[in-house]
C-alpha positions in Angstrom: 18.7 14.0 -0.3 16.9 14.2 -3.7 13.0 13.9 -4.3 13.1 10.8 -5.9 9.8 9.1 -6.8 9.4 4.9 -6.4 8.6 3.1 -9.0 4.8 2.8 -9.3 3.8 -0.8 -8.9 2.4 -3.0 -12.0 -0.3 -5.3 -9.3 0.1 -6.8 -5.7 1.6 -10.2 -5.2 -1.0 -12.8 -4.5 0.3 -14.0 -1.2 0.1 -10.2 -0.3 -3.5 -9.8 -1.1 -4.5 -12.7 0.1 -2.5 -11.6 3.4 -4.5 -8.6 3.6 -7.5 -9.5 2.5 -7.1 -11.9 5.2 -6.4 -9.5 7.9 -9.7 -8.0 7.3 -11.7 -11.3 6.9 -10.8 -12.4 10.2 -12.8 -9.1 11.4 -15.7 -9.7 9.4 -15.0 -7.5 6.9 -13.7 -7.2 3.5 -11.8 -5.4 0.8 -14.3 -6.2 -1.9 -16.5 -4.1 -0.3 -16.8 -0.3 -1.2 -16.6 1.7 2.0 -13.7 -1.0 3.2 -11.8 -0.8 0.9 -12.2 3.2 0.7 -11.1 3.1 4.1 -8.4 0.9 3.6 -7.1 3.2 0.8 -6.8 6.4 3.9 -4.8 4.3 5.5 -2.9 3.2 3.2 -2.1 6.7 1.8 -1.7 7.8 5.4 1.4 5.3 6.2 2.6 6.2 3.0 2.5 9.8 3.1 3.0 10.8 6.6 5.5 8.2 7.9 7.2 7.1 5.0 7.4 10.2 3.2 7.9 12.1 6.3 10.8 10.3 7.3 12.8 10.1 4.2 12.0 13.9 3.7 13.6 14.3 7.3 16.5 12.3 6.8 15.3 9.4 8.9 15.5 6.7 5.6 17.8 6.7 3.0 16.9 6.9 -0.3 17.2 3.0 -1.1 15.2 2.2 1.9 12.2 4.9 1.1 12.1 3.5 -2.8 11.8 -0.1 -1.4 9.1 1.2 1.3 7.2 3.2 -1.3 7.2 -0.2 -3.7 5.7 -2.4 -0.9 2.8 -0.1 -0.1 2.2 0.9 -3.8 1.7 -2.6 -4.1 -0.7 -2.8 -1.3 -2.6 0.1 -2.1 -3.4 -2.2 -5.2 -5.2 -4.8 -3.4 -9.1 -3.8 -3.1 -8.7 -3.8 -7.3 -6.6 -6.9 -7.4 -9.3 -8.6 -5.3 -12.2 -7.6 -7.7 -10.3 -8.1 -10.8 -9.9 -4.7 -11.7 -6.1 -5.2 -11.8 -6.0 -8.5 -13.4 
């Protein structure tokens, strides 16, 4: 089992921001603001680091399966920007 980093991701799809951004709309909330999106960006880095990471590092995902993992929440990690037009 090697190290190997994902790809980093260029900008989110727009079905996937507008999926998340969604999500958080339907609470009353939103990713364009500040402390949401700060909070958003723990958990993303949580599920990224802990239990996809973690896994992989333990053998529980192949290597094929962490890269595409990694991708899709790179991706999302990228959405508070996206939404503001940072990443645009």
């Amino acid at each position: 089992m090697t190290g190997a980093t994902p790809p980093a991701a260029s900008a989110p799809d727009d079905r996937l921001a507008i999926a998340i951004q969604s999500l958080y709309k339907a609470r009353g909330l939103s990713l364009a603001d500040p402390q949401t999106a700060a909070a958003y960006d723990v958990a993303v880095q949580a599920v990224a680091l802990l239990l996809i990471d973690g896994t992989y590092k333990t053998g529980g995902l192949g290597q094929e399966e962490h890269r595409r993992l990694r991708a899709l929440l790179d991706a999302a990690a990228l959405v508070p920007g996206y939404l503001s037009g940072a990443d645009r």
